[in-house]
C-alpha positions in Angstrom: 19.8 22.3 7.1 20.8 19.4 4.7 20.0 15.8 4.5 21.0 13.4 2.1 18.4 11.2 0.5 19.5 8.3 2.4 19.4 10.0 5.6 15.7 11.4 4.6 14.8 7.9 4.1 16.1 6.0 7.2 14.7 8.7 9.2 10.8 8.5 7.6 11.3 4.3 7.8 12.6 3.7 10.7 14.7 6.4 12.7 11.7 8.8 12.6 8.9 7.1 12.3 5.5 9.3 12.7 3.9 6.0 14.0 6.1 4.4 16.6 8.8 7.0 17.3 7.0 10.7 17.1 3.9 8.9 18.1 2.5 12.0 16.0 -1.3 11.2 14.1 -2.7 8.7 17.2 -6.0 9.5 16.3 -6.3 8.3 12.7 -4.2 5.7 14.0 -5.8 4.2 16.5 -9.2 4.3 15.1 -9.1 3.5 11.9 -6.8 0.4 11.7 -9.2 -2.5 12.6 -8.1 -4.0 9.2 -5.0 -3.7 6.9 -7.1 -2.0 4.1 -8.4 1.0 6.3 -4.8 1.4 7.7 -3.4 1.3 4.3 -5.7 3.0 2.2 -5.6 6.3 5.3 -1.4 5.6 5.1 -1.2 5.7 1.8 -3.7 9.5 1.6 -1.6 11.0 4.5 1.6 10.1 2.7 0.5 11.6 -0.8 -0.8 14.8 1.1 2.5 15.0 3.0 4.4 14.5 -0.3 2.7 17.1 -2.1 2.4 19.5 0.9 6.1 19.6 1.3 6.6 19.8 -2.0 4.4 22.9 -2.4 5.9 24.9 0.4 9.2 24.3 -0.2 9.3 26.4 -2.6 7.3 28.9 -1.5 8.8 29.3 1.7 11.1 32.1 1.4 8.1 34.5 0.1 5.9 34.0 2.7 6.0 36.4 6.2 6.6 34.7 9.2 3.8 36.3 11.0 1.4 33.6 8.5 3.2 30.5 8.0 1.2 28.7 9.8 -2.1 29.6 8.4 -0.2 29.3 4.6 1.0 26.1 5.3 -2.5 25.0 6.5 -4.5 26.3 3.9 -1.9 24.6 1.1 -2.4 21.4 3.7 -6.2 21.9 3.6 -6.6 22.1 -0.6 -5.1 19.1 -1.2 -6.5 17.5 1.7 -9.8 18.3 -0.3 -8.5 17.0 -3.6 -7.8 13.8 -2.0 -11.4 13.7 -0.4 -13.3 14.3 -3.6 -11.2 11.8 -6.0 -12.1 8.9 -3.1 -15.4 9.8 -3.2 -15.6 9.8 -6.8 -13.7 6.8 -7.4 -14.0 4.8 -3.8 -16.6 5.4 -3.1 -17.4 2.8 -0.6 -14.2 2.7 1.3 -14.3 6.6 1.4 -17.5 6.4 3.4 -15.7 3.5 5.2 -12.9 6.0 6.7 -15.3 8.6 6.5 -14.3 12.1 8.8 -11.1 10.6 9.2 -10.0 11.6 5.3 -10.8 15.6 5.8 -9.3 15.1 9.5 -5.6 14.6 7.1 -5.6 18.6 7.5 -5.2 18.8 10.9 -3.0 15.7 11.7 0.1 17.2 13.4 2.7 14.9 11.6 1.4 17.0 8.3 1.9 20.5 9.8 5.2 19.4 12.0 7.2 18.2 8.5 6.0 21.2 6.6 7.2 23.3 9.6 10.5 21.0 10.1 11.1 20.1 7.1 9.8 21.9 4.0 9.9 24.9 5.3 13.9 24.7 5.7 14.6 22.9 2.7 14.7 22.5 -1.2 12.1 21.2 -3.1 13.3 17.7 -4.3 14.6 16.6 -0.7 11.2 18.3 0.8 9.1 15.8 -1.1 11.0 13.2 -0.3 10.8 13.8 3.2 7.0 14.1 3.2 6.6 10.3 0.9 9.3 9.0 3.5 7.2 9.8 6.5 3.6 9.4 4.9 5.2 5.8 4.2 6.7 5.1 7.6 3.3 6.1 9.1 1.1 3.6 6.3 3.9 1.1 7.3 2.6 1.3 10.6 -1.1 1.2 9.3 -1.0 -1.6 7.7 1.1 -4.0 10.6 -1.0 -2.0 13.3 -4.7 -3.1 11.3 -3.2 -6.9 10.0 -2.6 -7.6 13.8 -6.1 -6.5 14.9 -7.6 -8.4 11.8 -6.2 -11.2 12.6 -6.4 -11.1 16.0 -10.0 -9.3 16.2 -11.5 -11.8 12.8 -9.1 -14.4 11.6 -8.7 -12.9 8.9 -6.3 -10.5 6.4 -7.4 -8.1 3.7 -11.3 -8.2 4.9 -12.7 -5.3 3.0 -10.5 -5.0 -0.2 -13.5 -5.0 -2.3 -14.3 -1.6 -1.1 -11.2 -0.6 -2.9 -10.8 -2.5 -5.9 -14.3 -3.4 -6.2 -17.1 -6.3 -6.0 -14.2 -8.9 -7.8 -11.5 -8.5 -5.3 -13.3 -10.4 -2.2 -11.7 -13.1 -3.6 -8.1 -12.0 -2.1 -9.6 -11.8 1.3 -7.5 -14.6 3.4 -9.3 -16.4 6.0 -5.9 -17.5 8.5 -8.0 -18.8 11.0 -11.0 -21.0 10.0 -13.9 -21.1 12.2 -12.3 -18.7 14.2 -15.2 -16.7 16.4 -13.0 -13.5 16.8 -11.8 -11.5 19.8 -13.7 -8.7 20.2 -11.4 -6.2 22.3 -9.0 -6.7 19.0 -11.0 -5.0 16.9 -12.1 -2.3 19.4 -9.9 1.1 20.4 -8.3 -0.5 23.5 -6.6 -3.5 21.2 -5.4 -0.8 19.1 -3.7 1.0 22.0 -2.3 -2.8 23.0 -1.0 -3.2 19.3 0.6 -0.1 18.6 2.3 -0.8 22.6 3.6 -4.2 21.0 5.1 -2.5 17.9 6.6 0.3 19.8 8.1 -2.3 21.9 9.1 -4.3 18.6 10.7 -1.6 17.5 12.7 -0.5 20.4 13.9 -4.6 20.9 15.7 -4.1 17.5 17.0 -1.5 17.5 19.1 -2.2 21.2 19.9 -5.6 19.3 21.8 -3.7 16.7 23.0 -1.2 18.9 24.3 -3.5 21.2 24.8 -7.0 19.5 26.6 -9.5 21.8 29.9 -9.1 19.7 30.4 -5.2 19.8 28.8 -4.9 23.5 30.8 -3.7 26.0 30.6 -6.6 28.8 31.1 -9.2 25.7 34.8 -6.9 25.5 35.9 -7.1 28.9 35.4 -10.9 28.5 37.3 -11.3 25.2 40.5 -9.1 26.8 40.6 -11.4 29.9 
């Protein structure tokens, strides 16, 4: 099995996508991205565990018995999930407790375990870690556009919470888009996730027919150019 990097990128951007084509990690996905920060900040974690994960079975792969995979790949998966934890309680405190369970949850999101298994376990090192940054990254993509919609939508507003991140200073980069805006409560509640991950699924899927089948190159737009 052999990719080349290119390919390994399209595929965890767009082709692939965890978020809005494997539909893999709904949980984390749907709850946690009532604002771009949460869905960024969980993106960004899944995507460094992923990297790392597939970068440290890759080359263990051929030394482990088939009969255990699994529960190798999951314990590997499990003690970086817990490095991850620990530094963002350390360090961020705040947003940590902000995501909260959804952080140690990282060990059992199937998009983790599925690229290991699909991947990782199949491939070199280098193109292994790529994979797992590509994907982690197509999924915070989808993050981060899935909680701006339903911040915006749900408060007005973009970036609400940074300062849980970067700390007291930042709540100056929080952009208010619509003043004396009220909000929309079903936005920021699970079934105006569901509705917002619908709409970029169906974003998605517009696009890519209008590049498969552009009016030039379709097939009907032929038989009217030869006659």
């Amino acid at each position: 099995m052999s990719q080349s990097y290119r390919e390994i990128i399209e595929n965890g951007l767009w082709k692939q996508n965890p978020g809005v084509v494997q539909l893999l990690g709904l949980c984390p996905t749907l709850a946690v991205t009532s604002t771009v920060v949460n869905g960024v900040s969980l993106g960004l974690a899944t995507a460094l565990v992923m990297a790392a994960s597939n970068a440290a079975v890759a080359p263990v792969r051929k030394f482990v018995p088939a009969e255990i995979r699994i529960a190798v790949f999951i314990l590997i998966i499990a003690a970086l999930v817990t490095v991850i934890d620990l530094g963002m309680h350390a360090w961020f405190h705040a947003l940590h407790a902000t995501l909260g369970i959804f952080i140690p949850l990282i060990v059992t999101n199937c998009i983790v375990l599925a690229r290991v298994e699909a991947f990782a376990a199949k491939n070199a090192t280098a193109p292994s870690a790529l994979d797992g940054l590509m994907m982690g990254l197509g999924l915070a993509i989808v993050l981060a556009l899935l909680g701006g919609l339903r911040e915006l939508v749900g408060k007005g507003t973009l970036l609400s919470g940074i300062d849980l991140a970067l700390g007291p200073a930042a709540k100056q980069y929080v952009i208010t888009v619509l003043p004396d805006y009220h909000g929309f409560l079903l936005a920021v509640l699970p079934p105006g996730a569901f509705i917002g991950l619908a709409l970029l699924i169906a974003a998605k899927n517009w696009l890519d027919s209008r590049r498969a089948g552009s009016p030039a190159t379709s097939p009907a737009a032929a038989v009217v150019q030869d006659h």
